[in-house]
N, C-alpha and C positions, 0 to 999 in steps of 0.2 A: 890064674884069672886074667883075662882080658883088660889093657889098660881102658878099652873101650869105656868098662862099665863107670868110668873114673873123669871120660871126656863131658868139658862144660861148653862146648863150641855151640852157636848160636842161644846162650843160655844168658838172659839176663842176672847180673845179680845186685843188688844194692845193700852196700855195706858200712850199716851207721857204726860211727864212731873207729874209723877207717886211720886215722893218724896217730893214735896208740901205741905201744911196745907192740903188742900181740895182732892188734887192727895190718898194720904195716905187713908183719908177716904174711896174715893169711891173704891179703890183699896179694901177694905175691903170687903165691899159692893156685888163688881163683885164675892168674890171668896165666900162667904157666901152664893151668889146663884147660884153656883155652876161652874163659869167661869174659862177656863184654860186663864190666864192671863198673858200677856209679859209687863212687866215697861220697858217703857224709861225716860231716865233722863239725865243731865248731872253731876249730882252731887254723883258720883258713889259710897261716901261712906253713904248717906243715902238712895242710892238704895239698898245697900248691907244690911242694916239695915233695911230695909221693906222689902226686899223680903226675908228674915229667921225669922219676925213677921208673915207675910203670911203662911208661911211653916207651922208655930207652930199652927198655927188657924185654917187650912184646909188642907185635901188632896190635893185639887185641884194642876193640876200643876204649877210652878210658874217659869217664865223665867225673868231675865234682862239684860239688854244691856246700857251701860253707852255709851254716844257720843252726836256728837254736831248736834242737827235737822239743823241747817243753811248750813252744807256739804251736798249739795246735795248726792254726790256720796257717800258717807258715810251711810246717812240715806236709798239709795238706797240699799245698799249693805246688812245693818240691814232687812229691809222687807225683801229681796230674801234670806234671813238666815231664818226669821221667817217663811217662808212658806214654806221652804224647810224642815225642822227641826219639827216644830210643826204642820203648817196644815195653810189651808186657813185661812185668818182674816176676822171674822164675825162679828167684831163692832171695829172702830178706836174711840178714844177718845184725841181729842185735845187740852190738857189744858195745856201746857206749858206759859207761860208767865216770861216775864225778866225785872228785875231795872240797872239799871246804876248808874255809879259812882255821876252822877249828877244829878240825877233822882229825885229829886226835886227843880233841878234850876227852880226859874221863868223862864216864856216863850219868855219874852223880853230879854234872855240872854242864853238859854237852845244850847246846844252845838249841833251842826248838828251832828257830830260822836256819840254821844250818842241817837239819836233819829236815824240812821241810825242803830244803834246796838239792840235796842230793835224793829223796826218795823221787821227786819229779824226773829226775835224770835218770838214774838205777831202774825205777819200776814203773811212774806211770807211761814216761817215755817210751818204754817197751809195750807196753798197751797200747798207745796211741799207733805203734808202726804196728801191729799186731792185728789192729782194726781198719788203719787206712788202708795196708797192703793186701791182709789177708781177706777182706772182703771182698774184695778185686778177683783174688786168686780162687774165691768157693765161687764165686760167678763162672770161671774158668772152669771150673773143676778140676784143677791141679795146684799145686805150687809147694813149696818147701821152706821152715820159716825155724832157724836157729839161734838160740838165742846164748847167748855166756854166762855161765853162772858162775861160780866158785865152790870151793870144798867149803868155804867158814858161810854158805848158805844153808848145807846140811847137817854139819857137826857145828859145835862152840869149839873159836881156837882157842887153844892152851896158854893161859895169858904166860907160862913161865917163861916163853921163848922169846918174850918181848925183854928180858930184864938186860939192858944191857947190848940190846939189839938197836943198830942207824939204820937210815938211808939215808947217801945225802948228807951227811954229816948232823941230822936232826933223827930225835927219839921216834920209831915206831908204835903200832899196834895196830889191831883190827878193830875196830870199833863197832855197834854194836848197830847203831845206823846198816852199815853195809852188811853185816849180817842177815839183818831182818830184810833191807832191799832185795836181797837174791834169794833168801826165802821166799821171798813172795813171786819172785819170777819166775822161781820151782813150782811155785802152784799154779800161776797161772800159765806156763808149758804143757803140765797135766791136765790141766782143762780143755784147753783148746786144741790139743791132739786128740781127746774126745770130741769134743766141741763137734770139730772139721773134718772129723777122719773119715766121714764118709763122703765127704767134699774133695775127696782127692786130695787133701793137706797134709803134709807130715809136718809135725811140729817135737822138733826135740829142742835138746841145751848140748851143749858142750860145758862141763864143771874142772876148770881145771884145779888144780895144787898149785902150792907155790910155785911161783916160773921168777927165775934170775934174773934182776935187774940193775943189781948195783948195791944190792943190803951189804954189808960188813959180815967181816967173818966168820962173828959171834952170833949173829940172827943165823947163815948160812950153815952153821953148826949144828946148833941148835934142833933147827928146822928139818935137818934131813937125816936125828937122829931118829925122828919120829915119821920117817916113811920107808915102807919097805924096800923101796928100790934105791936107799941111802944117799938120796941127791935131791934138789931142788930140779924141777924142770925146766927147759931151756923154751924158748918162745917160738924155736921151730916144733918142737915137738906136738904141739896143737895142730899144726895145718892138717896132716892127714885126718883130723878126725872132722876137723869143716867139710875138707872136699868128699 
């Protein structure tokens, strides 16, 4: 197959939550194949730090915008800069995601303000880019809009892998918050690729599995007795399914 069908040259993309493990990568990813790329993020000094890694590795042009996706008008205001400034957006990429200060209290005691703080980030966040961008994009009559899910949005993880399992030197788990946030960003993907699909929209997810970042040996064990290809995944191994 032709690398062609794989080139992003003159192809807008704008990619929330860009300063991440996984963000970082595929941000790489988009500009290697040849994408003009905008990071958002809210963590504005490892934006500032991947977007002059970017610079050094590619031509491509490279925009970012540090702000809070949960301000509506805010983020509003960010796209009508982006498209004013650089050009239509040709593929939005959805991977922001957020922890909380207690973002691994059990769930028999998990603090409604912090489950109220991360579902705004996780899921309404992704709606808000879902409506700003892709209203734009059915006016167009094309565009393409990805968003990140996770495995523990369609299965319940196996609490046993946490016993005994760090990161960081601090106890794990998945809690039940992000569970339910990427469930629901599974639903609203299925919608909205009906929703759009005769708009020209494709709308999928990318759901990865664990991806390696530094858990202990014991979580790492654990974790990759229980997947068939007996490993954790690595955070390259997602790019190709972005591009």
């Amino acid at each position: 197959m032709s690398n062609v069908s794989f080139s992003l040259e003159n192809k807008v993309v704008v990619l929330v939550g860009a300063a991440g493990i996984l963000g970082s990568r595929v941000a790489e990813a988009f500009v290697e194949h040849g994408a003009t790329i905008v990071l958002l993020d809210r963590d504005g000094e490892k934006l500032i730090q991947l977007k002059n890694h970017l610079q050094s590795i590619s031509e491509s042009l490279v925009r970012s915008y540090e702000l809070d996706i949960t301000d509506y008008t805010e983020f509003e205001a960010v796209i009508s800069e982006i498209e004013n400034s650089v050009g239509n957006i040709d593929v939005l990429l959805n991977n922001a995601a957020a922890k909380s200060k207690n973002f691994f209290e059990p769930f028999e005691t998990f603090p409604i303000e912090d489950w109220n703080n991360v579902m705004a980030v996780n899921t309404t966040a992704v709606m808000i880019g879902c409506q700003l961008v892709g209203s734009r994009m059915a006016q167009r009559g094309c565009g393409s809009i990805i968003n990140t899910l996770s495995v523990y949005g369609i299965v319940a993880p196996d609490q046993r892998i946490y016993e005994g399992s760090m990161y960081e030197g601090k106890k794990i788990n998945t809690p039940a918050i992000y569970s339910t946030s990427k469930a629901a960003v599974w639903g609203l993907t299925k919608y909205l690729a009906a929703y759009w699909g005769e708009k020209g929209i494709r709308v999928n997810a990318v759901t990865p599995g664990g991806v390696f970042s530094g858990q202990n040996d014991m979580f790492v064990s654990k974790y990759s007795a229980r997947v068939p290809l007996g490993k954790m995944a690595d955070k390259d191994d997602m790019s190709g399914a972005f591009i």
